[in-house]
C-alpha positions in Angstrom: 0.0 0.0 0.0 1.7 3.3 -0.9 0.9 6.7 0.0 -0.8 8.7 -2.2 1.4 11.9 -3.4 0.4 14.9 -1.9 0.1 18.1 -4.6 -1.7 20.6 -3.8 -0.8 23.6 -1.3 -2.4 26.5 0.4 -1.1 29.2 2.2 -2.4 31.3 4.6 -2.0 34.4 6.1 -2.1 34.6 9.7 -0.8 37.7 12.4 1.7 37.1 14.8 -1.0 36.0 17.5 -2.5 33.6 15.5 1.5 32.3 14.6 2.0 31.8 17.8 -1.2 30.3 19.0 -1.1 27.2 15.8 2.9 27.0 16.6 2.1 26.6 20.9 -0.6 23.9 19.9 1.5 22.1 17.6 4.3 22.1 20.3 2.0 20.6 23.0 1.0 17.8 20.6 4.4 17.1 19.6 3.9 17.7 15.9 5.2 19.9 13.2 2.9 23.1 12.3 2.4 21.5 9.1 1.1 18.5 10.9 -0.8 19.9 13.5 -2.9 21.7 10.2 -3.4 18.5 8.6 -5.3 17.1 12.1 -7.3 20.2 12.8 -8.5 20.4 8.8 -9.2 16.2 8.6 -10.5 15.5 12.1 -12.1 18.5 13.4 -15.9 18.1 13.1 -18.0 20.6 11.0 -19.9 22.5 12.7 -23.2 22.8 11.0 -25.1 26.4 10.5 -28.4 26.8 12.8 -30.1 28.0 10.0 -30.0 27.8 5.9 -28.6 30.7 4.2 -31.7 30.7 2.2 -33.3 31.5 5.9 -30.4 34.1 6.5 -31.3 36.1 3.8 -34.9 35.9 4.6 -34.4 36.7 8.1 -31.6 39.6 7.0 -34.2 41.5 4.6 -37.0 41.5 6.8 -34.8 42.5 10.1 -33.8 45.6 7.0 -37.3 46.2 6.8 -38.2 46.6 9.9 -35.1 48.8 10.6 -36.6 51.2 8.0 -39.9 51.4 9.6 -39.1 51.9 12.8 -36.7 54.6 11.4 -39.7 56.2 9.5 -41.9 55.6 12.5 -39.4 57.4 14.6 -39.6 60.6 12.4 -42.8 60.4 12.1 -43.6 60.1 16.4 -41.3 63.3 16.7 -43.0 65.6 14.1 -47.1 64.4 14.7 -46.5 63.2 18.8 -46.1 59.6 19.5 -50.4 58.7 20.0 -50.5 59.1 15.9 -48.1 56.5 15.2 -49.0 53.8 18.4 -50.8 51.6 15.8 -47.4 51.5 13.2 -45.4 50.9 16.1 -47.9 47.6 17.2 -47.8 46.2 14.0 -44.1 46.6 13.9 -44.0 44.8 17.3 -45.7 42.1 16.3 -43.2 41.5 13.2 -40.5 41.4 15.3 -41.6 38.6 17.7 -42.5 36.8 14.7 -39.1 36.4 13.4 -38.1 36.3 17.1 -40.0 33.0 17.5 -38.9 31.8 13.8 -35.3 32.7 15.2 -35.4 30.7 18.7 -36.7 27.3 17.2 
């Protein structure tokens, strides 16, 4: 059984913290910095998104949305008082928990 030749490479850019961090871990394991690499890529465990990007985006434009009313709701509470805009700011309300709850499951 032979090993199979390794060809590609990648480099990475890392600051002097980081250096030392992956060079102090390889050191406590007893492996080379190229080593130690090849054991944190191959056996580390993916870690799986809570939600779908198709989700994030959802959640992203109506968390946008709701920024801009409440920005518009804002002006509008200082130039007619804030009684005339109680109903605007209910409904807004209500949107948010809505994605709160579609958030927390």
């Amino acid at each position: 059984m032979t090993a199979q030749k390794k060809r590609t490479q990648i480099n990475v850019r890392l600051d002097e913290l980081e250096l030392e961090k992956v060079k102090y871990s390889a050191d406590v394991l007893g492996l080379s910095v190229g080593q130690y690499v090849k054991q944190v890529v191959t056996k580390s465990p993916l870690i799986e998104p809570k939600f779908s990007p198709d989700f994030q985006k959802t959640a992203i434009r109506q968390l946008v949305g709701i920024a801009n009313n409440l920005n518009q709701l804002t002006r509008l509470a200082h130039i007619n008082g804030t009684t005339s805009t109680q109903q605007a700011i209910d409904q807004l309300r209500k949107e948010v928990d809505l994605l709160w709850q579609q958030l927390a499951k």
